[in-house]
C-alpha positions in Angstrom: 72.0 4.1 50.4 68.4 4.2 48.9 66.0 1.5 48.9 66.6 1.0 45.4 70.2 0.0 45.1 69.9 -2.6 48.1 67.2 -4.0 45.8 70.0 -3.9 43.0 72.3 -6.0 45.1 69.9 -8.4 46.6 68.6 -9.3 42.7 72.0 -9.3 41.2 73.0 -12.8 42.5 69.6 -14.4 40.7 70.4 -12.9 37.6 70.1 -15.9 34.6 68.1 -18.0 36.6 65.3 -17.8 35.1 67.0 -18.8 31.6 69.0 -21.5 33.2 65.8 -22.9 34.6 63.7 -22.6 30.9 66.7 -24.1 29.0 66.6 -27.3 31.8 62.6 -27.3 31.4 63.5 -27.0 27.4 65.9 -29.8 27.2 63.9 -32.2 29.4 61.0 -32.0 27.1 63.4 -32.9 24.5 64.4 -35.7 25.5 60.8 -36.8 26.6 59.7 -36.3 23.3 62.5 -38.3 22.1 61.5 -41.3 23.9 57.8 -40.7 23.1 59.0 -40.8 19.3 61.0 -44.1 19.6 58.3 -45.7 22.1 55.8 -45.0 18.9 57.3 -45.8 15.8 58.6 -49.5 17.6 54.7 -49.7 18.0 54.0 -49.0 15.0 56.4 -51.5 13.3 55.3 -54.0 15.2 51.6 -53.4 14.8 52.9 -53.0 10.6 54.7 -57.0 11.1 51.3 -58.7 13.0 49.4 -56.8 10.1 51.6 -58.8 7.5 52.0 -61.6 9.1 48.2 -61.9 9.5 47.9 -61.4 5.5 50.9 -63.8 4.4 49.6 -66.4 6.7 45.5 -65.8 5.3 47.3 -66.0 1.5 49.0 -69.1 2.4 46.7 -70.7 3.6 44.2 -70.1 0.9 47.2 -71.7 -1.5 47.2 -74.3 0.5 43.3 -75.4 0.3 43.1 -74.3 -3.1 41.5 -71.3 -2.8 42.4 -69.0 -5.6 46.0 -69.8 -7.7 47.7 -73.2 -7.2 51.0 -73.3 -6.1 53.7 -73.3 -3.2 51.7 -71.7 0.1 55.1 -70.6 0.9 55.8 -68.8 -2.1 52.4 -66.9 -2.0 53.0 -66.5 1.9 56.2 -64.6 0.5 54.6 -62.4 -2.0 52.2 -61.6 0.3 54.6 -60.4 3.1 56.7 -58.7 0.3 53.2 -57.0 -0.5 52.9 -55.8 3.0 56.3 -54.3 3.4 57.8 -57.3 5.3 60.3 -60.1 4.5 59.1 -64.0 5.4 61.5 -65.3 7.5 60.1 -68.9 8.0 57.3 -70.9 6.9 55.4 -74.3 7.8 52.8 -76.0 6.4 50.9 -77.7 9.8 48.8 -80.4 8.6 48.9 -83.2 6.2 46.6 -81.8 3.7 48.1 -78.2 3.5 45.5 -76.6 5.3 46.8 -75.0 8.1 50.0 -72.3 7.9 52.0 -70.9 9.9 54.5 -67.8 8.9 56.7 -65.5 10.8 57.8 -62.3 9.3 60.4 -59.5 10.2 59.3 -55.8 8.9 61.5 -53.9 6.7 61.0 -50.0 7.5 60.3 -47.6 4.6 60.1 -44.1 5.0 60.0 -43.6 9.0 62.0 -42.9 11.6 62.6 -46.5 12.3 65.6 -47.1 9.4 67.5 -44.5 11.5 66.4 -45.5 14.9 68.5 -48.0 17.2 65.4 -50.4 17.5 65.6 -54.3 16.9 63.4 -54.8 13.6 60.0 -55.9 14.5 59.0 -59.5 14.0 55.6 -61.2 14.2 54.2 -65.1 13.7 50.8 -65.6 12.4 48.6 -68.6 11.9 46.0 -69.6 9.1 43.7 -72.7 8.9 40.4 -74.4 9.7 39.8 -74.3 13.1 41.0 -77.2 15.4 38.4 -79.8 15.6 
């Protein structure tokens, strides 16, 4: 027997290894980049809801001291977060004269991954007023 067919026999039992080990390397990456994809877009919708909660709480509280249109701080709150890509879920006016305002908004995806990702919808509260004296 020459020194080539032992070689033959010795290698013929790690034969497909090598693929079995890239396709294992392959789909882990996968799935990692899966999770890295959900990880960021929930990030990103909830960075998206503070941003419009933020700007529907800023518009209604500048209802509220008169600053700009007159109206319901609510209903500009609303038109704001509409604005933003968000839907107002609740809104309070804190203080007696209508200063202060506090919103809470749940973002509505458009165009990303998140409309066909499992993730709860992202929610944010914001406040707008004077500062506390």
């Amino acid at each position: 027997m020459s020194a080539v067919s032992i070689a033959r026999r010795r290698a013929v039992g790690a034969e497909g290894a090598a693929t079995a080990i890239v396709v294992g390397i392959c789909g882990a990456a996968v799935l990692l980049g899966g999770g890295v994809v959900v990880f960021a877009t929930a990030a990103a919708e909830h960075s998206r809801a503070d941003a419009a909660a933020d700007l529907a709480a800023l518009a209604g509280s500048d209802v509220a001291r008169g600053i700009g249109s007159a109206g319901d701080p609510c209903a500009a709150a609303a038109k704001a977060a509409n604005g933003s890509g968000a839907t107002l879920t609740s809104c309070s006016v804190l203080s007696g004269d209508g200063a202060s305002i506090e919103v809470s908004v749940r973002a509505v995806p458009q165009g990303t991954a998140a409309h066909w990702l499992p993730l709860p919808r992202a929610t944010a509260t914001s406040w707008a007023g004077p500062p506390p004296s």
